[in-house]
C-alpha positions in Angstrom: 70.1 100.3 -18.0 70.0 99.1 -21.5 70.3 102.5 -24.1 67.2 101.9 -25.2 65.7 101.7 -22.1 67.5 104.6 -21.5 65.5 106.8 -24.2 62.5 105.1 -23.5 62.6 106.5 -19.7 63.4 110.3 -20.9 60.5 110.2 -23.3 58.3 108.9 -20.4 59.7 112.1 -18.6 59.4 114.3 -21.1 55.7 113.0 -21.4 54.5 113.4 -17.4 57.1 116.9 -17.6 54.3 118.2 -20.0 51.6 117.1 -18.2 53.0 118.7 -15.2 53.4 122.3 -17.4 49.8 121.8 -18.2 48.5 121.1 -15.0 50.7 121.6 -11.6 48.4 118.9 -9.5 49.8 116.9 -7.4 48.8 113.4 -9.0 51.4 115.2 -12.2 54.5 116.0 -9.4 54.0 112.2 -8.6 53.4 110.9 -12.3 56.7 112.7 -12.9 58.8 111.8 -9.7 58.2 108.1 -10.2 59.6 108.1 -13.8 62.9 109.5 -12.2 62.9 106.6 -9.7 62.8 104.2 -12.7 65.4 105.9 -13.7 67.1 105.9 -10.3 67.9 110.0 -10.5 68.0 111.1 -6.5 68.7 114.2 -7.0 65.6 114.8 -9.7 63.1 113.2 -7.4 63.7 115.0 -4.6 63.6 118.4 -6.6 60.5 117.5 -8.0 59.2 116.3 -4.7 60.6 119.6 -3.2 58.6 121.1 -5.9 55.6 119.7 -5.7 55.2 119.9 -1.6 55.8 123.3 -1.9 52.5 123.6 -4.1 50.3 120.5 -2.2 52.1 120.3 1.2 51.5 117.3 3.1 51.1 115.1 0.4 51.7 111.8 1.3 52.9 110.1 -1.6 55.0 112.8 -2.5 56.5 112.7 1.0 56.6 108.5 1.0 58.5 109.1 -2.5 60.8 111.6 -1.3 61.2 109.8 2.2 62.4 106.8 0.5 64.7 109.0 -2.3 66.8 110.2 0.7 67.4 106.7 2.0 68.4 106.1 -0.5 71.4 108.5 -0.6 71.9 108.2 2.5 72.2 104.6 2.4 75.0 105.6 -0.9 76.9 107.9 1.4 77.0 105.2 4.5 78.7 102.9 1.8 81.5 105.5 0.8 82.0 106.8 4.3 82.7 103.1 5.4 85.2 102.2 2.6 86.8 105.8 3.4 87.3 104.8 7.2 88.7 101.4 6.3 91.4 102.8 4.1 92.0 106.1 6.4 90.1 106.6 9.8 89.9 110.2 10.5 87.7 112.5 12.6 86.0 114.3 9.9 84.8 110.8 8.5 83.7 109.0 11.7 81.8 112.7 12.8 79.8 112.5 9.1 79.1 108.6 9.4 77.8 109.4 12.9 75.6 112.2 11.3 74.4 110.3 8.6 73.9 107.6 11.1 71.6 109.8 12.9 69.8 111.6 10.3 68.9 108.0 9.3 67.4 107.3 12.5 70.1 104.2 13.0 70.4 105.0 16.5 72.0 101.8 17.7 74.5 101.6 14.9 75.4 105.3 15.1 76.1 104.6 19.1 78.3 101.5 17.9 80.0 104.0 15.6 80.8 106.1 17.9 82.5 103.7 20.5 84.1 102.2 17.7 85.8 106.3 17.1 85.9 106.4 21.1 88.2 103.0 21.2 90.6 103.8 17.8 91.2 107.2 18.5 89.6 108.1 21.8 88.2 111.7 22.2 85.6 113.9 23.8 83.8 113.9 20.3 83.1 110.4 20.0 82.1 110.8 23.5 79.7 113.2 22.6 78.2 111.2 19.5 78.0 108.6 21.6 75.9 110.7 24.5 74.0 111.8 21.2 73.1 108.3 19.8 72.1 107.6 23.5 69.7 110.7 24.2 68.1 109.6 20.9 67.2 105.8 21.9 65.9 107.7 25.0 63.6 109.9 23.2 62.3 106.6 21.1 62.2 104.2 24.1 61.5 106.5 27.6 64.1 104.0 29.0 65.6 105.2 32.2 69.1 103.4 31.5 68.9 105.3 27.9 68.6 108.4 29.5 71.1 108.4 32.4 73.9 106.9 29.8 73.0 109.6 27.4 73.5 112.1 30.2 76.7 110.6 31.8 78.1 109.9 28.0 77.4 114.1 27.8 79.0 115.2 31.3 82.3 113.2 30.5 82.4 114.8 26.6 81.7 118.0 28.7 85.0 118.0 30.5 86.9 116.7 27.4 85.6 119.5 26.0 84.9 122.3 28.0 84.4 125.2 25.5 82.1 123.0 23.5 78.1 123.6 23.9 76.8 120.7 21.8 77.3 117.8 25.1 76.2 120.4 27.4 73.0 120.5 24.7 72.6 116.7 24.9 72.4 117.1 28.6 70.0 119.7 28.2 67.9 117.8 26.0 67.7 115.0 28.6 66.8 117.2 31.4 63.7 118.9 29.9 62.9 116.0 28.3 62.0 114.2 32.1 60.7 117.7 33.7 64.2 118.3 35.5 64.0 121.5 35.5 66.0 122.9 38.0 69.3 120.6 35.9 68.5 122.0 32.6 68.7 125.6 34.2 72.3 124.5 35.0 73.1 123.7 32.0 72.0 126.3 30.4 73.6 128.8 32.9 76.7 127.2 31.5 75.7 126.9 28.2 75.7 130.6 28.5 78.6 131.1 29.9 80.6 129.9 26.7 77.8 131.2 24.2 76.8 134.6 25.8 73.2 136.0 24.1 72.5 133.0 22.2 68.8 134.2 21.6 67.2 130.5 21.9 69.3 129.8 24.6 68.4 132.9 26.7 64.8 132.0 25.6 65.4 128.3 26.6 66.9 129.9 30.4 64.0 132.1 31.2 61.5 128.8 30.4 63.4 126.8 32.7 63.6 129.4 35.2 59.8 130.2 35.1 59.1 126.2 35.7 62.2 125.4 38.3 59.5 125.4 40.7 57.9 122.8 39.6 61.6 120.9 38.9 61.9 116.8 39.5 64.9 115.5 40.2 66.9 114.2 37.1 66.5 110.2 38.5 63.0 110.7 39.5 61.8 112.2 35.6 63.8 109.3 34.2 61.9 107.0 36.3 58.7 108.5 35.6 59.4 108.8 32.1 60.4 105.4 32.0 57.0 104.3 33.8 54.7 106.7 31.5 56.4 106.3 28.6 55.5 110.1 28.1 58.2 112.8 27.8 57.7 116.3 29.4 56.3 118.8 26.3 59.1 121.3 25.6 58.4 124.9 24.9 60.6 124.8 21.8 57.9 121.3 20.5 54.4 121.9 19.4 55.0 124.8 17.1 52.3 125.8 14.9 54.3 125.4 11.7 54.2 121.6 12.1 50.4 121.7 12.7 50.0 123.8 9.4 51.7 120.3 7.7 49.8 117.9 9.7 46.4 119.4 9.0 46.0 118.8 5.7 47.8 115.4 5.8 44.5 114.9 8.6 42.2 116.7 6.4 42.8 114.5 3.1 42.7 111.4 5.0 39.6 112.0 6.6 37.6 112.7 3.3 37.7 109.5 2.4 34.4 107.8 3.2 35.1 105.0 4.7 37.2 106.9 7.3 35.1 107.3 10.4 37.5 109.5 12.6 41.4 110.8 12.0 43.4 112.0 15.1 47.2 113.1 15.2 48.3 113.0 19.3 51.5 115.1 20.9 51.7 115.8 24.3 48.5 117.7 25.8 47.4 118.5 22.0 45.2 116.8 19.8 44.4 117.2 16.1 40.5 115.7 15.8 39.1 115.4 11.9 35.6 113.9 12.3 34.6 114.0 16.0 33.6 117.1 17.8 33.2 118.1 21.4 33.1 115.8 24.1 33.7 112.5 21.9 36.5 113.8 20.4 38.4 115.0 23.4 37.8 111.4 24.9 38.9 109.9 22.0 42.0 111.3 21.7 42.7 110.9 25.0 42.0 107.2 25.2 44.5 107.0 21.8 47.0 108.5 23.6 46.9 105.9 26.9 46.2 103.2 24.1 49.6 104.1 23.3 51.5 104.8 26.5 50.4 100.9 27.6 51.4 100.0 24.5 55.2 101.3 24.1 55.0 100.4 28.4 54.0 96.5 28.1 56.9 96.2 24.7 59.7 97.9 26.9 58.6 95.7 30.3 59.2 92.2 28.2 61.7 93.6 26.0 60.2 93.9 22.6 61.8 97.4 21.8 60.3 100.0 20.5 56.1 99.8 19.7 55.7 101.8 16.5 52.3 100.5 15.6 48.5 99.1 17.1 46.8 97.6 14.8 42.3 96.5 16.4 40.0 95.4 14.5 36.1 94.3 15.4 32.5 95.3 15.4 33.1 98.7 15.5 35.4 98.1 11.8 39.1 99.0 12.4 41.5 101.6 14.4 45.1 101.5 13.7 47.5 104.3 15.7 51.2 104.9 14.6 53.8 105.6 17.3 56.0 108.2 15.9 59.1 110.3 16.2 57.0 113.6 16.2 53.3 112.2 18.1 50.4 109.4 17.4 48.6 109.6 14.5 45.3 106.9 14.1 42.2 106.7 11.8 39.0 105.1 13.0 37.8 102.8 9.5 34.6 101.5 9.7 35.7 98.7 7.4 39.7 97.4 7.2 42.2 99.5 7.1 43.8 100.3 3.3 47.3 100.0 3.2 47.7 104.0 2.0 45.8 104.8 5.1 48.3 102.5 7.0 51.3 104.6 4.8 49.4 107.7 5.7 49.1 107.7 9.3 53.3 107.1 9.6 54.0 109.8 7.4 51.6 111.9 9.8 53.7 110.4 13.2 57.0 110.6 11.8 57.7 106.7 11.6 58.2 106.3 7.6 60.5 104.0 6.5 61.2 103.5 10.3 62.0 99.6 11.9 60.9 98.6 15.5 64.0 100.1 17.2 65.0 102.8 14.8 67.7 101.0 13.6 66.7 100.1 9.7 
């Protein structure tokens, strides 16, 4: 950037910073975070973004600009971590690409990482990012393969490790994940074992305990899983701190009048702006089977990972975003508006996502 461009940029800042001391709305966090992008300052937009979410949670733009600002660095710290490696692999490196990796949501190319480690240096923590890239694809995808590798990645980084928690974790995740209840009880006894009075894992024993009864076998969940494309809900998913972000994020998306109905999906819950009663429930529920056929027919020919439904008709327009953290869709009786489109992945967690979850 030219100097005086440079100067030019901080007195646009300095401009929208005053606005912001004058008034503290939303539309003035955003007027100010986008001169730092021109700018390219990460760090500033994602304090002011901080800043103003804090104030006007579930703001979408603020979230979309903040979303795209840790990319972003991420992206910058992928770069250095790879040049590091080339000059002088070590297992602090390869364990912070492979978080990074993650965090990104690059779930094939942290696994690809990871084997990468596993073949240069071998090693039951490679083996466990690797059981760890796996369990994630299997969260995304309800593939059965996904979720048996991500298990047996996790029981061989077990015995390369066996005072380590964080495989025997993975293969708790998997477990619950498919209803195999009477396995993740296992796991946990052991879990226990090495970590005695871990609070959320004594918490995470007495659930499985109370529901062992009702325990499938760890093939059969993956199969169903794999058939329904529905995980079992958790007890430690569906808190009511996520719900306190989503509903305003539903709330502001519904007041616009051309929105008929909004509805965010997860599990056996449903968030309804718009629709009451009877209509509501069934609409919600037909979203959520909209959705399970959906991510079912892409998996059966091999599409990968559904992460959007897009009909339009009569009726006007219903698009539904298949996310990380549930389905979000918005009834329009006209066409849908691309900030509704940017909205509803915000709401499901599939921002800045691709098809696969491997941008």
């Amino acid at each position: 950037m030219s100097f005086l461009s440079n100067l030019t940029s901080k007195k646009r800042i300095r401009t929208a910073l005053r606005r912001l001391g004058q008034e503290a709305s939303a539309e003035n966090y955003i007027a100010v975070a986008r001169e730092h992008v021109v700018v390219g300052n990460l760090q500033d937009i994602l304090r002011v973004c901080s800043e103003g979410l804090t104030l006007h949670p579930g703001n979408v733009e603020l979230m979309r600009i903040a979303e795209r600002a840790r990319q972003l660095q991420l992206d910058s710290r992928i770069n250095i971590l790879r040049k590091d490696l080339t000059l002088s692999p070590r297992p602090a490196l390869w364990r912070e690409l492979c978080d990074v990796l993650l965090e990104c949501g690059r779930l094939g190319r942290a696994e690809e990482t990871a084997e990468q480690w596993w073949k240069q240096a071998g090693g039951g923590e490679a083996t466990y990012y690797r059981a760890r890239a796996r369990a994630s694809l299997f969260a995304n995808s309800c593939r059965a393969a996904d979720g048996k590798a991500a298990w047996d990645f996790a029981m061989a980084a077990v015995r390369e490790m066996p005072g380590d928690t964080r495989p025997l974790e993975v293969q708790y995740d998997v477990a619950s994940a498919v209803g195999a209840w009477a396995d993740a009880r296992k796991v946990l006894a052991r879990i226990l074992e090495i970590s005695p009075g871990h609070p959320q894992h004594e918490q995470r024993f007495r659930d499985a305990s109370q529901r062992v009864h009702d325990s499938k076998s760890l093939n059969a969940g993956l199969s169903e899983a794999e058939a329904t494309g529905h995980l079992v809900d958790s007890a430690d998913t569906g808190n009511s701190q996520s719900n306190v972000a989503i509903r305003p994020m539903l709330k502001r998306l519904g007041n616009d009048p051309d929105v008929k109905a909004v509805v965010f999906q997860k599990g056996g819950t449903a968030l309804v702006q718009g629709l009451h009663g009877g209509t509501a429930d069934r609409t919600a529920r037909a979203i959520r089977e909209v959705g399970m056929a959906t991510r079912a027919g892409a998996r059966r020919i091999g599409l990968g990972r559904s992460v959007e439904v897009s009909i339009e008709g009569d009726f006007g327009s219903l698009m539904i975003a298949l996310g990380t953290t549930g389905a979000s869709a918005a009834w329009n009786r006209t066409y849908m508006k691309p900030e509704h489109t940017e909205a509803l992945h915000c709401i499901a967690g599939t921002a800045g996502m691709s098809p696969e979850g491997d941008a």
